[in-house]
Phi, psi and omega in degrees: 000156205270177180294160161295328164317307165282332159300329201260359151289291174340293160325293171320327197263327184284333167243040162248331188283293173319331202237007149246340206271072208284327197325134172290338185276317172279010145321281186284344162314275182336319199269343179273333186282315143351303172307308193263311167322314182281328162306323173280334197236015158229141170302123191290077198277161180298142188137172140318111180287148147358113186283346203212101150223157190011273166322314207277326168268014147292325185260019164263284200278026191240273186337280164331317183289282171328313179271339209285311188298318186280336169248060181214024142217132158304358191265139186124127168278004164290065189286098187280310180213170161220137178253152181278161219277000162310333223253119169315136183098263165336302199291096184170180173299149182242108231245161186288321171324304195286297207289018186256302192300322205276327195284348180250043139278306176318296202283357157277344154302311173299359169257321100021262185335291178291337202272331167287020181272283164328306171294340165293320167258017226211310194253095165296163183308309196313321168300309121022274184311316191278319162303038208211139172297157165304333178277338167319285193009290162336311185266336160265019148263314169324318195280302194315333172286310155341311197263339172282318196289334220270325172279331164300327186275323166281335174292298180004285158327317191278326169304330164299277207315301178287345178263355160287303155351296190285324155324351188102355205268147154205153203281090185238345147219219163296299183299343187300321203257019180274230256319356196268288190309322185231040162261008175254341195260310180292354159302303202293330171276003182278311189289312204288315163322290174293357136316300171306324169309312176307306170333289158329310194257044181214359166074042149251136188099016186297312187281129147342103179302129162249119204290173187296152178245185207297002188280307183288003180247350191280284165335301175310275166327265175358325207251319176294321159313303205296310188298336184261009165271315170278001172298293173290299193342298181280338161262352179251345183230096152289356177271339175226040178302324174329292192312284155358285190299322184311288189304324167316316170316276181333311211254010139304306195304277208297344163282343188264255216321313170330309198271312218290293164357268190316314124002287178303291200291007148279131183254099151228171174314163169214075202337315179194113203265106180280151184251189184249155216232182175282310168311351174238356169280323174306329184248021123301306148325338208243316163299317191320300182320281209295288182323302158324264182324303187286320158299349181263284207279083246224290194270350161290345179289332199294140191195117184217117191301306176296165352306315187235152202268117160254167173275134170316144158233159213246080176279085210315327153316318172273326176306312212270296180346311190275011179234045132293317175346298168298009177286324177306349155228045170259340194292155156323139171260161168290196190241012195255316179301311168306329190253000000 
């Protein structure tokens, strides 16, 4: 498995990408590339699936988009109908145009969608977790426990829910779900107890919190001033916005220095320290590439159906650039992956 890092640039490049790319072709280029990543590289884990996926909200959100745009903008010389001009909202010609732009709205939610879909599946939480700053640290373990209870809390549910069921029991009201509720809450206080214990007796909270000291409380102040002073600068004094971005820059800087600091004086472990592999610089490569390709290309992603509906063009050359995208689900798995 690739690093959490690079997935999650991956990510990131897929919806940066997506979101110039009004073109429909390099659209479906994204979204068949989503597709073949995920089908390869994720794994088929034990659990409840997804409620939604990919396809499925495609075949949601491309229809929805499309109509909800042709009928609410008027713009286009392609006329499929007209409606009448009584009916609030609505009421007007309904043009080939608009409904071309709302369905490649769709489909880039739906490129948007699958590619955190993917990232969803592909990156367990413990990784997750390792990407959070070091000053963090404390509050992304709290969350990682959140997030581990929530797939626990739900089979709970569904194991109550049948096992009351055979009992005879059934849900026809309000009062129908306290047999439900507190035998899922007192689960749930079982697991957080026996959680804690474990915790306790493996020495975490063991060490005293030692609070900040005042050069990082200090810094901090500082920097949260400089950043929300050149924040108003730049929007209320157009004449001295230069001035304005410095100070925000600083006061980015000295908040970074804030975290980097505060950081240091966190100490914890690391069960097994991954290292960075030839995959992952290669499929860092393969974002670079797609990025590099989306930012020199800017105005060929671009595709706007008005006035009159053309067919979109298509550059084979920026199509082979984005599907770096796809180097991730060529690379070698480890052998630890394979069994």
């Amino acid at each position: 498995m690739l690093d959490a890092r690079v997935w999650l640039l991956w990510a990131l490049s897929l919806l940066l990408i997506a979101s110039y790319a009004r073109n429909p072709l390099y659209g479906i280029v994204l979204l068949l590339t989503t597709l073949v990543v995920g089908s390869v590289c994720a794994p088929d884990r034990e659990g409840p699936r997804m409620p939604l996926s990919p396809l499925r909200f495609a075949l949601i959100a491309i229809p929805l988009a499309a109509l909800f745009n042709a009928l609410t903008v008027r713009l286009g010389e392609t006329v499929l109908l007209q409606l009448p001009t009584w009916l609030p909202l609505v009421g007007g010609p309904v043009t080939g145009e608009g409904l071309v732009f709302g369905a490649t709205n769709g489909l880039i939610l739906t490129v948007i969608f699958s590619s955190f879909a993917v990232f969803n599946r592909v990156i367990p939480v413990r990784d997750l977790i390792k990407l959070t700053p070091r000053a963090f640290h404390e509050s992304g373990v709290v969350l990682s426990i959140a997030l581990t209870f929530i797939p626990q809390t739900t089979r709970s549910l569904q194991r109550i829910r049948e096992a009351q069921a055979v009992r005879g029991h059934r849900v026809r009201g309000l009062r129908d779900w306290l047999p439900i509720i507190v035998p899922l809450l007192v689960s749930g206080l079982e697991r957080a107890i026996g959680l804690a214990e474990a915790m306790v007796a493996r020495g975490y909270g063991a060490v005293a919190d030692a609070g900040q000291p005042v050069r990082n409380q200090l810094f901090l102040a500082l920097g949260l001033l400089a950043l929300l002073g050149g924040w108003l600068g730049y929007l209320f004094m157009p004449a001295q916005r230069g001035i304005a971005a410095g100070f925000a820059l600083a006061g980015a800087v000295l908040l970074v220095a804030v975290l980097w600091l505060a950081g240091r004086s966190t100490v914890h472990s690391v069960y097994r320290q991954r290292r960075w592999r030839v995959q992952d610089t290669l499929a860092l490569g393969g974002c670079t590439l797609a990025l590099a390709v989306a930012l020199t290309q800017r105005g060929a992603l671009y595709y706007a159906p008005y006035p009159r509906l053309a067919w979109p063009a298509f550059d084979p050359l920026i199509g082979l650039g984005l599907l770096g995208l796809l180097l991730p689900a060529f690379l070698p798995l480890d052998e630890e992956e394979r069994l």
